[in-house]
TIDREN-778094 format. One line per field, with one value per atom (N, C-alpha, C): residue in three letters; atom name; x, y, z. Coordinates in pm, 1 decimal, decimal comma, m for minus. Layout:
// residues N
code <- Ala_... $
site <- CA_... $
xx <- X_... $
yy <- Y_... $
zz <- Z_... $
// end
This chain:
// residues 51
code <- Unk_Unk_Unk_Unk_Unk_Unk_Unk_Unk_Unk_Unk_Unk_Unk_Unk_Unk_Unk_Unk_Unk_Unk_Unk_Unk_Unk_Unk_Unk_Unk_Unk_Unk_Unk_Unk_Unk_Unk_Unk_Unk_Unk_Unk_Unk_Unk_Unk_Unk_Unk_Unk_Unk_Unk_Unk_Unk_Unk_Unk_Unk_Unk_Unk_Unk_Unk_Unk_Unk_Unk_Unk_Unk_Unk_Unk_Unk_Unk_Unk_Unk_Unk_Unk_Unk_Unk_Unk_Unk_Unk_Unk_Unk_Unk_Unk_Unk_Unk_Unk_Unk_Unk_Unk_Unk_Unk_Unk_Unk_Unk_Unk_Unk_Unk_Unk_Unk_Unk_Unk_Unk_Unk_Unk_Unk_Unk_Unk_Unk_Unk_Unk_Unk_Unk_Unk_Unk_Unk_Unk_Unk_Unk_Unk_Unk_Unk_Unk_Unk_Unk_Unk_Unk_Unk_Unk_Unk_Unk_Unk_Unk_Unk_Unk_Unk_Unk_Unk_Unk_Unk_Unk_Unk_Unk_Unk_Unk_Unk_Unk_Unk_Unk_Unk_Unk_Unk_Unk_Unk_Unk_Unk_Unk_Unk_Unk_Unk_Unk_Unk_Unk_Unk $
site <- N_CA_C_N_CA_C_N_CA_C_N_CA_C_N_CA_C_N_CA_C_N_CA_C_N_CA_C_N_CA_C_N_CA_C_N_CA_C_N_CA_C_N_CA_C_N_CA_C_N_CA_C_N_CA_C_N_CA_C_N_CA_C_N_CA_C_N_CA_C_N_CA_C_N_CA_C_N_CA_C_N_CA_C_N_CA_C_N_CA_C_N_CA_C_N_CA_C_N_CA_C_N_CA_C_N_CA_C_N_CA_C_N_CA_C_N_CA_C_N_CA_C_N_CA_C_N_CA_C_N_CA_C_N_CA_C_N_CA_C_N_CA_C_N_CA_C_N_CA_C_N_CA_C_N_CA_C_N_CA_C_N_CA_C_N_CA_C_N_CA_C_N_CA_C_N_CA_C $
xx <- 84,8_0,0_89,3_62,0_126,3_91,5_146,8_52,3_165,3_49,1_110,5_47,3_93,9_31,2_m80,8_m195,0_m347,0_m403,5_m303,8_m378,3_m447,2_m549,3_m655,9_m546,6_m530,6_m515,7_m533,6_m476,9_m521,7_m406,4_m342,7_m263,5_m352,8_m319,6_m299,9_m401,7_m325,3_m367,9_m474,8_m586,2_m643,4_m631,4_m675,9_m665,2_m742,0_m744,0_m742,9_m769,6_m843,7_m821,8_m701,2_m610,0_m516,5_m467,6_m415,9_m379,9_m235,8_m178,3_m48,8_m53,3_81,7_128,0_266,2_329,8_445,0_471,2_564,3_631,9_816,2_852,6_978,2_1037,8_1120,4_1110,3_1020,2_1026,1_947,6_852,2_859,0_807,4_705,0_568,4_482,4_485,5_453,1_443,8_306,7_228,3_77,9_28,1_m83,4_m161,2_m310,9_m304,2_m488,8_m497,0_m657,3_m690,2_m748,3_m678,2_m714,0_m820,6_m967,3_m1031,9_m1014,8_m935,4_m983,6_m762,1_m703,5_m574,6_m518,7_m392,3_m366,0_m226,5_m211,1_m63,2_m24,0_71,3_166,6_245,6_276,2_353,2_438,6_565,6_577,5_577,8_496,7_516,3_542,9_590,5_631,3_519,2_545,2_413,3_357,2_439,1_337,2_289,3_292,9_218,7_49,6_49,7_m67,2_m146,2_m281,2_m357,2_m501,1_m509,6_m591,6_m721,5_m787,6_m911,5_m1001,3 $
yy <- m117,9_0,0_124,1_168,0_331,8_428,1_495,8_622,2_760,8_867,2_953,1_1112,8_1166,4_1330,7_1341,6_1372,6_1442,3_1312,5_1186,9_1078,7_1110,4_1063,3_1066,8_918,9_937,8_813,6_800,1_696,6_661,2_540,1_608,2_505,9_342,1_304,1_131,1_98,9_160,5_157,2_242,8_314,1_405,7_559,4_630,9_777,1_874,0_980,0_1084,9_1039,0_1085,8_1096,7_1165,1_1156,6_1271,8_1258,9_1387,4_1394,0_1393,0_1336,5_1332,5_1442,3_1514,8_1630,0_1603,7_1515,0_1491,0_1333,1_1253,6_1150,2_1127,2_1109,6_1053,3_929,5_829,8_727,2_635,4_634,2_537,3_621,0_754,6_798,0_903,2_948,1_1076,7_1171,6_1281,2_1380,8_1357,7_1384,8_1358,6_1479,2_1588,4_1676,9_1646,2_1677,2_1669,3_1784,8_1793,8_1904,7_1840,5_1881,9_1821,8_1982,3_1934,9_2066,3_2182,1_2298,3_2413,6_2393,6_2328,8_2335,7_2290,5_2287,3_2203,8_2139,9_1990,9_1913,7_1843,7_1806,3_1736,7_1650,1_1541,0_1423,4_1355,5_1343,4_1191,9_1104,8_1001,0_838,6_778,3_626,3_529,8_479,1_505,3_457,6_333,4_193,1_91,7_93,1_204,7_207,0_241,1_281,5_377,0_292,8_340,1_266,7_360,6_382,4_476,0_474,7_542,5_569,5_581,4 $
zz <- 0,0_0,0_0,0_m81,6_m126,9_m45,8_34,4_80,0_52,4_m33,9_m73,1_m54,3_m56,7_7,9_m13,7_65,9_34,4_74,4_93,4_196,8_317,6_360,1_472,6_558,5_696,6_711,5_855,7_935,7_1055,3_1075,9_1224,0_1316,6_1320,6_1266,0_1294,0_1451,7_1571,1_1661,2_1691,0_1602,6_1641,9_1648,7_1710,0_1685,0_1565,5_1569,3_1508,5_1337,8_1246,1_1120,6_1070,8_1002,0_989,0_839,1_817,7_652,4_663,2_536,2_471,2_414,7_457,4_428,8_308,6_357,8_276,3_330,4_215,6_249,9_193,6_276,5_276,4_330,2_201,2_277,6_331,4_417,8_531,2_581,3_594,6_727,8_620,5_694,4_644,0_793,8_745,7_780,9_772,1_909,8_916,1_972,5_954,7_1039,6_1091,0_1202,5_1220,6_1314,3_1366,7_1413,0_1565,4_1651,2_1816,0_1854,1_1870,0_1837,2_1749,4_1783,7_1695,5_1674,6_1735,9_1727,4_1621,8_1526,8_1447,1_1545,3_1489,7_1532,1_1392,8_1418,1_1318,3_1355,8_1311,3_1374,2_1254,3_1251,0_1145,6_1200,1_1089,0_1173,9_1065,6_1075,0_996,9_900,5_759,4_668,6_710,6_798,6_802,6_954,0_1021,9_1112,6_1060,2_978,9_871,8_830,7_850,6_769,7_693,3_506,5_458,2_503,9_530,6_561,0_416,3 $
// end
């Protein structure tokens, strides 16, 4: 499974909807919105799973 920018996706383990911002490698650059806040995280693409 490919995941590539403007992906919707979701931790494996649950959590947050969050978008792919960028990918490198292994890892994406993910954002979501914790209420009115924005965060950003990279995590490992096969932690990921598309929504």
């Amino acid at each position: 499974m490919d995941i590539v920018a403007g992906d919707v996706v979701q931790l494996k383990s649950g959590g947050p909807t969050m978008t792919v911002e960028w990918v490198e490698d292994s890892a994406a650059y993910c954002v979501w919105f914790d209420g009115k806040k924005q965060s950003g995280e990279r995590f490992y693409t096969t932690s990921l799973n598309k929504v």
